[in-house]
C-alpha positions as CSV (number, residue, x, y, z in Angstrom):
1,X,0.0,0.0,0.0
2,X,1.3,3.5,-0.7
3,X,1.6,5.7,2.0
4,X,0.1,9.2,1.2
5,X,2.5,11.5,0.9
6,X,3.0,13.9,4.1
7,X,2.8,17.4,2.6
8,X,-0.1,17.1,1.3
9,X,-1.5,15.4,5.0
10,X,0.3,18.4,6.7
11,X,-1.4,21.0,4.1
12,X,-4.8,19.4,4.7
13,X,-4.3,19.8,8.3
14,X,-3.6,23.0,8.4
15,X,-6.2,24.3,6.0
16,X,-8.7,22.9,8.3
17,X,-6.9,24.6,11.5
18,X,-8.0,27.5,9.3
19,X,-11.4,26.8,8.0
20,X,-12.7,25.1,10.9
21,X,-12.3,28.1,13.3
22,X,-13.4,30.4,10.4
23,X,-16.9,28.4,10.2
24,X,-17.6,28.0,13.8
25,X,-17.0,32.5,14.2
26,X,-19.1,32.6,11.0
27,X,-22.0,30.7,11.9
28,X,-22.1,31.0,15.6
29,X,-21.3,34.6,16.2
30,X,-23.4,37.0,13.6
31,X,-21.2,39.6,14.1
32,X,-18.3,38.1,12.2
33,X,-20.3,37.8,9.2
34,X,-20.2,41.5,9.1
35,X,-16.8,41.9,9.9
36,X,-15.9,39.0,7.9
37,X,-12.1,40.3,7.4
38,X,-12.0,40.0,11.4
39,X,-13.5,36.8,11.4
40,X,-10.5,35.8,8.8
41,X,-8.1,37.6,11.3
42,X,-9.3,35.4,14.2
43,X,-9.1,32.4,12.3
44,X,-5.9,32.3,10.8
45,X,-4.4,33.3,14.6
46,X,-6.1,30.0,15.5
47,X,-5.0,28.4,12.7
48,X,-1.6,29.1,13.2
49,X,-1.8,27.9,16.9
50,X,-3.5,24.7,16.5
51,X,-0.9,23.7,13.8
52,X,2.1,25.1,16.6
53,X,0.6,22.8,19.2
54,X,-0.7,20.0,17.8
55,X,0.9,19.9,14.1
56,X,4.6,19.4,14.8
57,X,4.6,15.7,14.3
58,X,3.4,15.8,10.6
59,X,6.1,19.3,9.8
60,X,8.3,16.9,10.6
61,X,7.5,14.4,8.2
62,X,7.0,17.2,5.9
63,X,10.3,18.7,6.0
64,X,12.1,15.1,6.6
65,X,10.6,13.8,3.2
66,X,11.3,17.3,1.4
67,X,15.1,16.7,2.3
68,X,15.2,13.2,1.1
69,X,14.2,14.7,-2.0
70,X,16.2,17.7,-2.0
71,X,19.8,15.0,-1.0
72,X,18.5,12.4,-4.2
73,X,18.7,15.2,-6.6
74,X,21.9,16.4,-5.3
75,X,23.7,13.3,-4.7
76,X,23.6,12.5,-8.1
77,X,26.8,12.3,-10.6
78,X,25.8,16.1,-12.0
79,X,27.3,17.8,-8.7
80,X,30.3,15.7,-9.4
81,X,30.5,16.7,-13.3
82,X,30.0,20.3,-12.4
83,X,32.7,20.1,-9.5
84,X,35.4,18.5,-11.9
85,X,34.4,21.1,-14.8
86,X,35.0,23.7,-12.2
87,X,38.3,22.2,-11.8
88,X,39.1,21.4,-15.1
89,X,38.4,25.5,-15.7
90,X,40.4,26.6,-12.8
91,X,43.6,24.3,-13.8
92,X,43.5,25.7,-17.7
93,X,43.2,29.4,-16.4
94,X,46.1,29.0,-13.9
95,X,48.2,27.1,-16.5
96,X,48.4,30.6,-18.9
């Protein structure tokens, strides 16, 4: 089975530490359908401290899999061939 990839479970997460808060002021509290900019506000302050509290376990899968990536593109034989070219440049310029 293919395990779901964990950006996309830490993006999902987060937009519904956003939207959740943002329908519960919205439908609740009359006031914020108004003021719907402050509602918005509200929301994304809770938003951002739901995902600080309770979020840090998926971020971490997040940024862990986002550097695997990131070291299999690099660790390729390019960063090698563009190292030795480097060289190769550097050696002819100092030999003339």
């Amino acid at each position: 089975m293919k395990k779901t990839a964990p950006f996309l479970v830490y993006t999902v997460l987060r937009l519904l530490a956003f939207l959740v808060p943002l329908a519960i002021l919205w439908f609740f509290f009359p006031i914020f359908r108004e003021f719907w900019w402050l509602a918005a506000i509200f929301s994304a302050l809770i938003g951002v401290s739901i995902s600080m509290i309770f979020l840090r376990t998926p971020l971490t899968d997040a940024s862990a899999r986002l550097l695997e990536r990131r070291e299999s593109r690099t660790s390729g034989g390019q960063a090698d061939a563009d190292a030795e070219a480097e060289d190769d440049a550097i050696d002819g310029d100092a030999r003339v």
